[in-house]
VOBAGU-464121 format. One line per field, with one value per residue: residue in one letter; z, y, x of N, C-alpha, C, CB in turn; residue number from 1. Coordinates in steps of 0.001 Angstrom, whole numbers, padded with zeros to 6 digits. Glycine has a CB too. Layout:
res <- c(A,...)
nc3 <- c(Z,...)
nc2 <- c(Y,...)
nc1 <- c(X,...)
cac3 <- c(Z,...)
cac2 <- c(Y,...)
cac1 <- c(X,...)
cc3 <- c(Z,...)
cc2 <- c(Y,...)
cc1 <- c(X,...)
cbc3 <- c(Z,...)
cbc2 <- c(Y,...)
cbc1 <- c(X,...)
n <- c(NUM,...)
END
This chain:
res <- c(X,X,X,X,X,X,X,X,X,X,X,X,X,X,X,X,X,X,X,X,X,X,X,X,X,X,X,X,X,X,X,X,X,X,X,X,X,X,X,X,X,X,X,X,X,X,X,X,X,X,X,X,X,X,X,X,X,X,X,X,X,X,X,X,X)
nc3 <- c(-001911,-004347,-004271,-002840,-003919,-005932,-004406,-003927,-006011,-007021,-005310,-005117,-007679,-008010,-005633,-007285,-009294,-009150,-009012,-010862,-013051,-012154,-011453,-010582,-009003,-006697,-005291,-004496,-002778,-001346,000370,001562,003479,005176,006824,008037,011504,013626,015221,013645,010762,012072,012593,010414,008547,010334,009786,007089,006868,008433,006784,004247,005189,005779,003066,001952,004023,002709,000326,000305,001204,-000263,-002448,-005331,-005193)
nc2 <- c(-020351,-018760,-017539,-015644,-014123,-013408,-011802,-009559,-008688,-007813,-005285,-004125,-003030,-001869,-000108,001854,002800,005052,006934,007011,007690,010210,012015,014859,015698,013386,014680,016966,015642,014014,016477,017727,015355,015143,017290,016303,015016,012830,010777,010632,010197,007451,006304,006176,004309,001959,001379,001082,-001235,-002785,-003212,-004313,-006922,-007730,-008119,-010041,-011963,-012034,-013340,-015461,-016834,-017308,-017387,-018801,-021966)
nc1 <- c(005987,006121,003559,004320,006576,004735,002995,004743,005936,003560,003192,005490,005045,002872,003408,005520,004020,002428,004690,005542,004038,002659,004881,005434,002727,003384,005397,003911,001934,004234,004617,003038,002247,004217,003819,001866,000969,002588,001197,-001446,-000398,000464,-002414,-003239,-001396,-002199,-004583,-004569,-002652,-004794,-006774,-005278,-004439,-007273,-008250,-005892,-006645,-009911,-009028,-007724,-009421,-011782,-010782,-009173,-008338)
cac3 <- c(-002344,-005472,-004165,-001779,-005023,-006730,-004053,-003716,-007318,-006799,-003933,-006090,-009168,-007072,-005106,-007863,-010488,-008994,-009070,-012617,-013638,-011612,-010207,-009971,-008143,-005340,-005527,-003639,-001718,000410,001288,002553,004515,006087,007254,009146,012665,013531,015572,012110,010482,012649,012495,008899,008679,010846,009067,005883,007250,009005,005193,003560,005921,005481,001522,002037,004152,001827,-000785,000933,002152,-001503,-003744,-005849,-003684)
cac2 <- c(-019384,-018417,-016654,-015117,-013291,-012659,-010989,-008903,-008142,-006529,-004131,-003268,-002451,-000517,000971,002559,003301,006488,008045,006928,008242,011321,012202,016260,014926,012529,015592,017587,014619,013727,017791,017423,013996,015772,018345,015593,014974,011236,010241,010883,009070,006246,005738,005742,003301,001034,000716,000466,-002314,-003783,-003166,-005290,-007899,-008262,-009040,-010960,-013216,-012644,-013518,-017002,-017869,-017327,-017628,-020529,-022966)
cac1 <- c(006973,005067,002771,005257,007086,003913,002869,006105,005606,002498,003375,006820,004741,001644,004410,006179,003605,002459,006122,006193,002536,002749,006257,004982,002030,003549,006529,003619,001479,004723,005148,001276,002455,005334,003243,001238,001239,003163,000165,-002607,000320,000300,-003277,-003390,-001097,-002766,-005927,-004344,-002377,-005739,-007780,-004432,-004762,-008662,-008096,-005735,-007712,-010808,-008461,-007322,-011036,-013232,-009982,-009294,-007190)
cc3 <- c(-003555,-005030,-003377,-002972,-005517,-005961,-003996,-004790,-007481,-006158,-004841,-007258,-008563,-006460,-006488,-009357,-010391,-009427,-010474,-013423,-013409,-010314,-009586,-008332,-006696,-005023,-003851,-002567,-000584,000854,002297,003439,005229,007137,008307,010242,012762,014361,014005,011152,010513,012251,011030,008370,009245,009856,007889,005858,007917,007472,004685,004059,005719,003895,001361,002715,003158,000514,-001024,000700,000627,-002836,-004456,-004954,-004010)
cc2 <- c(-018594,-017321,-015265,-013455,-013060,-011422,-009261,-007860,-006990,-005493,-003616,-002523,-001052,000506,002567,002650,004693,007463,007911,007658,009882,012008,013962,016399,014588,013666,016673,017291,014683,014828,017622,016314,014735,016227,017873,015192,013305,010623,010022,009811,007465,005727,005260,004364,002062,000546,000438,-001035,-003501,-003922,-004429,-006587,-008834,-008551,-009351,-012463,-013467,-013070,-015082,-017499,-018360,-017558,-019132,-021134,-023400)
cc1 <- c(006474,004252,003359,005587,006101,003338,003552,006004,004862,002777,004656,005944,003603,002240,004841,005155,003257,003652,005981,005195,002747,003417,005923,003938,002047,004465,005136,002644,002729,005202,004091,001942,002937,004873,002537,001633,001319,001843,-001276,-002115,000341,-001130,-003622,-003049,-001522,-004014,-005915,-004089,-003910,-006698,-006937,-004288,-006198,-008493,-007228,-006403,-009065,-010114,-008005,-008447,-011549,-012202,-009831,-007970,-006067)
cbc3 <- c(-002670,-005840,-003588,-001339,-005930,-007258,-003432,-003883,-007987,-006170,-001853,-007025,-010478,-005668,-004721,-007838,-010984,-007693,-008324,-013406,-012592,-011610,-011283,-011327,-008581,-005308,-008021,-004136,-002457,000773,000506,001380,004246,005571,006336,008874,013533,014460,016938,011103,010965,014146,013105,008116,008913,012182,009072,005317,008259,010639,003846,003457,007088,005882,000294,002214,005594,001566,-000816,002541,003361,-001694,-003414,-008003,-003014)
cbc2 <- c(-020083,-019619,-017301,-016571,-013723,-013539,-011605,-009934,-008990,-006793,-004879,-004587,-003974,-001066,-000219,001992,002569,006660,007573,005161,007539,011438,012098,016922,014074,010733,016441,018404,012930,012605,019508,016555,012620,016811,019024,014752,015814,010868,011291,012692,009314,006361,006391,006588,003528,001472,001416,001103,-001837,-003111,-001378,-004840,-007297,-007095,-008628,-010574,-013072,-011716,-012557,-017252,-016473,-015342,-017170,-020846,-024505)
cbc1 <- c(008287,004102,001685,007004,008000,002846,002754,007472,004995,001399,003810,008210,003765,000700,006107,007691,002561,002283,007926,006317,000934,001817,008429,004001,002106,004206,006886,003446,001261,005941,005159,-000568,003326,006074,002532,000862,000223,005007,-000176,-002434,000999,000526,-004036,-002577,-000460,-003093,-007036,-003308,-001237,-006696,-007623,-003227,-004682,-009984,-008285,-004996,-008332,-011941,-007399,-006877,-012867,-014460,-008572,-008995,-007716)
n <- c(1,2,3,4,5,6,7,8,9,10,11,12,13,14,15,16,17,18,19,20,21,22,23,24,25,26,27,28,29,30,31,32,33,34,35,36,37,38,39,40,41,42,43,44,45,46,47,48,49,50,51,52,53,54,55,56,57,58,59,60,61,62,63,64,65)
END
């Protein structure tokens, strides 16, 4: 469970530091997103999701135990 919420943590804080750093910024990143086609989208997503996946497992395998 620990790690559960720390995780959580992280992704809340990574999430929302951009908006907080540079709300002008992300203000004209998610017009550009918009603009993108839901297939480009999709794939993006995927390989982010397959990158976040791979360090997490290298994160399990070589981490301290």
């Amino acid at each position: 469970m620990d790690y559960l919420l720390t995780a959580l943590g992280l992704v809340c804080f990574l999430e929302g530091l951009p908006y907080a750093a540079f709300p002008d910024r992300i203000k004209q990143w998610l017009k550009h997103i918009a603009r993108l086609p839901s297939d480009q989208l999709r794939l993006m997503g995927g390989v982010l999701m397959a990158v976040g996946l791979g360090l997490v497992y290298l994160g399990r395998r070589h981490g301290a135990p």
